[in-house]
C-alpha positions as CSV (number, residue, x, y, z in Angstrom):
1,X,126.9,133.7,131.7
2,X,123.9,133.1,130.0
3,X,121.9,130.1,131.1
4,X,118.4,128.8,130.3
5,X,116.2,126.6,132.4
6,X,114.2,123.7,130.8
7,X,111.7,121.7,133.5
8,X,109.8,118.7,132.8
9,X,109.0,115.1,133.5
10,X,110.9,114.0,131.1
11,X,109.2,110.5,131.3
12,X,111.0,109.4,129.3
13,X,112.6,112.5,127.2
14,X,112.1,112.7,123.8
15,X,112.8,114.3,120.4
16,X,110.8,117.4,121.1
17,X,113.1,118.2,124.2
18,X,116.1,117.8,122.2
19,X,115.1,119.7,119.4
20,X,113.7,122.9,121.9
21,X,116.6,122.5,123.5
22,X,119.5,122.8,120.9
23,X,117.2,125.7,119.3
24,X,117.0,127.7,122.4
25,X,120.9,127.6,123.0
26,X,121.5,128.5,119.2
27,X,118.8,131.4,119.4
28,X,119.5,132.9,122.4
29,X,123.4,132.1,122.6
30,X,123.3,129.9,126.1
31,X,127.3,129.3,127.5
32,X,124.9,126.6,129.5
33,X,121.5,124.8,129.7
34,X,119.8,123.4,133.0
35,X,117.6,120.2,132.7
36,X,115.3,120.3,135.2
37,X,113.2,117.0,136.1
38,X,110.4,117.7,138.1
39,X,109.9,115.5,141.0
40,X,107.3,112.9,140.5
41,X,104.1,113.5,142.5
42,X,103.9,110.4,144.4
43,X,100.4,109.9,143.6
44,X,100.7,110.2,139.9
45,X,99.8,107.2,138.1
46,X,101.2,107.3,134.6
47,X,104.9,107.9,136.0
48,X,106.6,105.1,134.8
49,X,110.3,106.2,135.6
50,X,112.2,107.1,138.8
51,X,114.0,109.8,139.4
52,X,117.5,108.1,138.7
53,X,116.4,106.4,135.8
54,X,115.0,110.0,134.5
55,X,118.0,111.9,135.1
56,X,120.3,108.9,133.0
57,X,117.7,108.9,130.2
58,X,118.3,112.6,130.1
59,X,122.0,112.3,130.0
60,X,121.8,109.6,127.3
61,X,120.0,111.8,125.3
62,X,122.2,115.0,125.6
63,X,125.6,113.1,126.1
64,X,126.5,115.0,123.0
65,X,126.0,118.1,123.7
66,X,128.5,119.8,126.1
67,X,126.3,123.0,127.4
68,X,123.6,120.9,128.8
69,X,123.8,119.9,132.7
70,X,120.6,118.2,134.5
71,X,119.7,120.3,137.6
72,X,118.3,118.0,140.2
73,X,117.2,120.8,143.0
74,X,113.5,119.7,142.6
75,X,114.2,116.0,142.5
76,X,116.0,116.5,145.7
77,X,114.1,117.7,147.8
78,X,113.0,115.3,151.1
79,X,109.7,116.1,151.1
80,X,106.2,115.5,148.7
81,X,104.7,119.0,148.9
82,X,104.2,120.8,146.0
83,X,107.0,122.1,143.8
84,X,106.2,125.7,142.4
85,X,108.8,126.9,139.6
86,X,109.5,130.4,142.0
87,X,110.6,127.8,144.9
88,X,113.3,126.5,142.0
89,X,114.3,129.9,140.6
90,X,115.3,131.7,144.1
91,X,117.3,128.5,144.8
92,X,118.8,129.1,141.1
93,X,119.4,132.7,141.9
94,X,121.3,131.7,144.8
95,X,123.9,129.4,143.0
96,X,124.0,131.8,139.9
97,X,124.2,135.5,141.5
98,X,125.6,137.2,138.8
99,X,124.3,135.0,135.6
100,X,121.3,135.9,133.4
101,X,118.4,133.1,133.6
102,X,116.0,132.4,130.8
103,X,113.3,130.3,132.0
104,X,112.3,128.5,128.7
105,X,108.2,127.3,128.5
106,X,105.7,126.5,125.8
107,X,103.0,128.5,124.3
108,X,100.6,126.6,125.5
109,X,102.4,127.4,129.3
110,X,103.3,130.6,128.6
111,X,99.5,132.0,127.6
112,X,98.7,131.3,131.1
113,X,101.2,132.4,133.1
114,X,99.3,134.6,134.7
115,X,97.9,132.0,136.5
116,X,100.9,130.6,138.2
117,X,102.3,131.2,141.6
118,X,104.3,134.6,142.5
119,X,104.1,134.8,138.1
120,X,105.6,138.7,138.8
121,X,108.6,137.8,140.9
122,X,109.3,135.1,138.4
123,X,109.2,137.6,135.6
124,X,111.7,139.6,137.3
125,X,113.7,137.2,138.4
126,X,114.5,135.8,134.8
127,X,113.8,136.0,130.8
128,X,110.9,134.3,130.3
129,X,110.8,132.5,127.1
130,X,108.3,130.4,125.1
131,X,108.4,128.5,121.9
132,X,106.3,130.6,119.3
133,X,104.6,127.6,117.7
134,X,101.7,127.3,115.1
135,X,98.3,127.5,116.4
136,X,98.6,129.9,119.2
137,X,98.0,133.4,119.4
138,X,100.1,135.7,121.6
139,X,97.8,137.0,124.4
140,X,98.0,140.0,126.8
141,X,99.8,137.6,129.1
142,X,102.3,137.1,126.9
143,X,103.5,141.1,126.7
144,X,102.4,141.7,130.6
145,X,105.8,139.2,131.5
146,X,107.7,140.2,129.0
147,X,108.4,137.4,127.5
148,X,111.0,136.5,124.7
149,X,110.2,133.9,121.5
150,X,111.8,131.6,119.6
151,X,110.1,130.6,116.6
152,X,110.1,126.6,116.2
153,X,107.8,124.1,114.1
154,X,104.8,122.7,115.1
155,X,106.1,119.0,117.1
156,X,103.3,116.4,117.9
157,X,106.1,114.6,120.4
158,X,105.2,114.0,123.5
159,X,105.5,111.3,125.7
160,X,102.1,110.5,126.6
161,X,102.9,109.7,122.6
162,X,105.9,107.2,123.5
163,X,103.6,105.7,125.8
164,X,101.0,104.7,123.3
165,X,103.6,103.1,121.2
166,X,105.8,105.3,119.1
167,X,108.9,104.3,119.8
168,X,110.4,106.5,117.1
169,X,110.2,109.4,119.0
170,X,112.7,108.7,121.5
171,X,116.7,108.9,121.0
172,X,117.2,105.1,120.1
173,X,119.7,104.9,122.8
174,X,117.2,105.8,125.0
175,X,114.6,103.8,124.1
176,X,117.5,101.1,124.5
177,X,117.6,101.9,128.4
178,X,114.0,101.9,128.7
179,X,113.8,98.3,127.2
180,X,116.3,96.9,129.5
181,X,115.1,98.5,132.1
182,X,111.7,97.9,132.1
183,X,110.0,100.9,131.7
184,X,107.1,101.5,129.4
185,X,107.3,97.7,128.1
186,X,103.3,97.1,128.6
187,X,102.6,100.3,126.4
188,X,104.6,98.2,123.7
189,X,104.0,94.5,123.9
190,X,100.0,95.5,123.9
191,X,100.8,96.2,120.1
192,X,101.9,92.5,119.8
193,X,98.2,90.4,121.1
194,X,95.3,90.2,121.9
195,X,93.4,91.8,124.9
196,X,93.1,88.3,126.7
197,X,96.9,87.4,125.7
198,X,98.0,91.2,127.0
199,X,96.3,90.7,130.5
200,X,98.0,86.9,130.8
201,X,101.4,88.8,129.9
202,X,101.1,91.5,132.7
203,X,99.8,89.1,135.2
204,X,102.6,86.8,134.8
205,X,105.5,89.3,134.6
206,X,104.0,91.0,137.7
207,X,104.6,87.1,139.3
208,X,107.3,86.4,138.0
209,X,108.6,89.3,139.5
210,X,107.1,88.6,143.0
211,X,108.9,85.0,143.0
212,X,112.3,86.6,141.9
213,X,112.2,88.7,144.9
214,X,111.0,86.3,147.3
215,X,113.9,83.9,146.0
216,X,116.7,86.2,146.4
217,X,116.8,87.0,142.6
218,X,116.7,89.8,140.3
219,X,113.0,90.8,139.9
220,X,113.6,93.1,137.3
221,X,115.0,91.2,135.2
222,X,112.2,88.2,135.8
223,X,109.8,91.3,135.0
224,X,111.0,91.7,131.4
225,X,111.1,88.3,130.9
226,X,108.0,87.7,131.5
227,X,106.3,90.6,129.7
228,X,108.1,89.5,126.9
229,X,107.7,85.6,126.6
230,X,104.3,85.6,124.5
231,X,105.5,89.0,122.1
232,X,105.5,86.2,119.3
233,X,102.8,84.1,120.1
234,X,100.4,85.8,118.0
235,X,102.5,85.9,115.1
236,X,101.0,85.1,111.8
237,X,102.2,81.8,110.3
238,X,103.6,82.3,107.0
239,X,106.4,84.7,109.7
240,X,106.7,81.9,112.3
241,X,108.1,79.4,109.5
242,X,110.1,82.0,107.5
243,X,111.9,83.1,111.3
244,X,112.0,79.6,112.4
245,X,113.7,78.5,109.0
246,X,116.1,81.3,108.8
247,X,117.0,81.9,112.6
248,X,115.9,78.3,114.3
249,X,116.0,75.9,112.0
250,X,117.0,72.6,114.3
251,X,113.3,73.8,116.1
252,X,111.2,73.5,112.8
253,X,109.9,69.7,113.3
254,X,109.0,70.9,116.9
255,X,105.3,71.7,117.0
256,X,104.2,74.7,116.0
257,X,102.6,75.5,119.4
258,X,105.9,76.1,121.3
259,X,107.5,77.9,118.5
260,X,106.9,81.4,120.3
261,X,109.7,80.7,122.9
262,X,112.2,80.6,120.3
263,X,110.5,83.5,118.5
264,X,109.5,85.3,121.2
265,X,113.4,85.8,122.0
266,X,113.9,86.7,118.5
267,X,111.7,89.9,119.0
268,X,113.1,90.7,122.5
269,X,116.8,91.1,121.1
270,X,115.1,92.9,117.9
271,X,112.3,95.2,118.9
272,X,113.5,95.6,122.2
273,X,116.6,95.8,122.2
274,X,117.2,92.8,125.3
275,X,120.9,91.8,125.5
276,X,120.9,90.1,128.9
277,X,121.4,86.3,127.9
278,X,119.6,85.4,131.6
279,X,116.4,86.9,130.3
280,X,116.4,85.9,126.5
281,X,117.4,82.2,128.3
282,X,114.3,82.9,130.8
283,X,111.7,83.8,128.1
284,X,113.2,80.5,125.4
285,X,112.7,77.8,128.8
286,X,109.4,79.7,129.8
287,X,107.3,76.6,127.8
288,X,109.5,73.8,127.8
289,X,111.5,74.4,129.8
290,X,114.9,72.4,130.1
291,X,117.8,70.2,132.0
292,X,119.6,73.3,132.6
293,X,116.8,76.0,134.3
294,X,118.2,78.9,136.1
295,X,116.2,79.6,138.9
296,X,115.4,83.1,136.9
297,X,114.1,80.8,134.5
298,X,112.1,78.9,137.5
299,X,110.5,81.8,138.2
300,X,109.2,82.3,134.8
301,X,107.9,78.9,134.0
302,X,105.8,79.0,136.9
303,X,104.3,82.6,136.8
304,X,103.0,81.5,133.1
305,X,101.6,77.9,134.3
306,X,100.1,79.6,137.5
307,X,98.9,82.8,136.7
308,X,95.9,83.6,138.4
309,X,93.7,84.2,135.1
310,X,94.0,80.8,134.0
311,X,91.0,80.4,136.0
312,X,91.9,78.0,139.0
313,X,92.9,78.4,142.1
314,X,96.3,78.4,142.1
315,X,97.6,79.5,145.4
316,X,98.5,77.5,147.3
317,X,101.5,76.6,144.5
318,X,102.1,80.8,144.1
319,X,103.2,80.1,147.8
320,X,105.2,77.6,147.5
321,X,107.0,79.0,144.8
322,X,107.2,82.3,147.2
323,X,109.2,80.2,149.5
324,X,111.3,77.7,147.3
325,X,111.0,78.4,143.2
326,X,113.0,75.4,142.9
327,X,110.5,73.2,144.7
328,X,107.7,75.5,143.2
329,X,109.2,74.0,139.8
330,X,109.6,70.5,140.5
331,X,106.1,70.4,141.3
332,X,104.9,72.2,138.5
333,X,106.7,69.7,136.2
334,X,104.6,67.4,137.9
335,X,101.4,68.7,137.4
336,X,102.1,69.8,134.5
337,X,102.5,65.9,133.4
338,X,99.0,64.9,135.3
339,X,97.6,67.3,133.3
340,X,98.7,66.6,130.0
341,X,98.2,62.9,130.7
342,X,94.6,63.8,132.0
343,X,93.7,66.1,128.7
344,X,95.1,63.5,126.4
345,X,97.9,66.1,125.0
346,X,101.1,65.0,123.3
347,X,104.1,66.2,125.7
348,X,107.6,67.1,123.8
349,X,110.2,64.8,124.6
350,X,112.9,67.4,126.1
351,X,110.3,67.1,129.1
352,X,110.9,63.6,130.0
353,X,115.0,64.3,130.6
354,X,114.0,67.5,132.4
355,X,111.7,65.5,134.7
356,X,114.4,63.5,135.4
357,X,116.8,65.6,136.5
358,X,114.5,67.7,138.3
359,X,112.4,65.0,139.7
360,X,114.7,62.1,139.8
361,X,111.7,59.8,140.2
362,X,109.0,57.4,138.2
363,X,106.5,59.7,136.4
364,X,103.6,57.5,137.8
365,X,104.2,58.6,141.2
């Protein structure tokens, strides 16, 4: 058989691998095509992805395409040293004795592959191949290895690309499993506020997610919901009251200042792609909150009122939240009562029946 072998991050993949991919089995008449993630150096900072997540992002993207098969030799292996491409094409060599290997690179790679480790035995070992693209001009490196082209156009994907916001290219399913997973969401919701706003977001998901796991609930899933439960409060005006009309109507007489948690779920189902009704339910209670709060949505509430930016010391109620959200949140109703009371500020009336049932007890206690 004829097999070619594609490595990357693939954090996440994108368009660009897709495309080099389908071209080089059409060029060079693959019966198969090996996707092979690299394993993440552990002291890499702008990994986003694990390795599971990777490899199903991968699939999703290729689930069309029969002759493609992710490889996970590097990924597994146990320990953190450094993974050098010869290591991966002896172990290939092993599985596929009798099977022609085309290594497949970029120009960019390929120019200087006489710079990489035991670059001779690889040569030998496979077909080395590289993209011929625009703006690079075959080098004495290039005919010392042998190597093989296949002509392409220029691509600007990349995902250090997807990471500073354009969503477009990524395979929409994919980008689909990145949103409700997680992954990437504070390269995106930055594009929604303000600096200040952007901090408060990450601060309070990254609580929110601390109180979820300290409670015996799903932190991921407080994560998202609280990086997105301010996406809409920026949002110009004239778009709050056409959204609120259209999509929220029996909200509009609310005041405007609370419209985001209606809105903000708006644009976690739209731009995001959020399904999960626990976290669109998380991120529309996060400012009112109501008589029927999830402790998911506990969790929430609290990370926005006692995020540590707000400038107080808040810490000693992060701890009791730690060890009893639903305690954590009783009080919080409280205080947040004194201070409204204190600051003169009108308070909606869903909070009194919260208090309530939460409190059960005279709000001049």
């Amino acid at each position: 058989m004829k097999i070619g072998v594609f490595g990357g991050s693939f954090d996440p993949i994108h368009l660009g691998h897709t495309r080099i991919i389908n071209e080089a089995i059409i060029s060079l008449q693959l019966d198969k095509m090996l996707i092979v993630p690299t394993k993440h150096n552990p002291w890499k900072e702008d990994s986003v992805a694990n390795n599971q997540q990777r490899i199903e992002m991968i699939q999703i993207a290729l689930k069309d395409n029969p002759k493609c098969e992710v490889c996970t030799l590097e990924i597994d292996r146990k320990d953190n040293k450094k993974n050098y491409t010869i290591d991966t094409i002896k172990e290939l060599k092993k599985i596929y004795v009798n099977d022609q290997l085309y290594f497949i690179m970029g120009m960019d790679q390929a120019s200087q592959f006489d710079k990489w480790k035991d670059a001779k035995e690889i040569s030998k070992l496979v077909q080395l191949v590289a993209f011929d693209r625009k703006g690079y001009k075959k080098n004495d490196v290039l005919k010392q290895y042998h190597f093989a082209f296949i002509q392409t156009d220029s691509t600007s994907e990349s995902s250090t690309e997807f990471k500073a916001g354009h969503r477009e290219i990524v395979d929409k399913n994919v980008y689909t499993y990145a949103c409700q997973n997680g992954l990437y969401l504070e390269n995106f919701v930055s594009g929604y506020m303000s600096e200040k706003r952007f901090k408060h977001t990450c601060s309070v998901a990254k609580l929110a997610r601390e109180f979820a796991i300290s409670n015996g609930i799903d932190g991921k899933k407080a994560y998202i919901a609280g990086m997105l439960h301010d996406i809409a409060k920026e949002m110009d005006k004239e778009q709050e009251d056409a959204l609120m009309k259209e999509f929220f109507n029996a909200y509009i007489d609310k005041p405007r200042a609370i419209y985001h948690q209606w809105l903000s779920t708006y644009l976690a189902q739209k731009d995001f792609m959020i399904e999960d009704g626990e976290i669109l339910q998380a991120i529309r209670h996060h400012t009112t909150a109501s008589i029927n709060m999830s402790l998911l949505d506990m969790c929430v509430y609290c990370a926005d009122k006692l995020d540590p930016l707000r400038g107080y010391d808040s810490s000693k109620q992060i701890a009791l939240c730690k060890k009893n959200i639903l305690e954590g949140f009783k009080g919080e109703l409280k205080n947040f009562y004194k201070f409204s009371k204190k600051k003169n500020r009108p308070i909606d009336e869903c909070f009194f029946d919260v208090y309530q049932v939460y409190c059960k007890g005279d709000l001049n206690e």
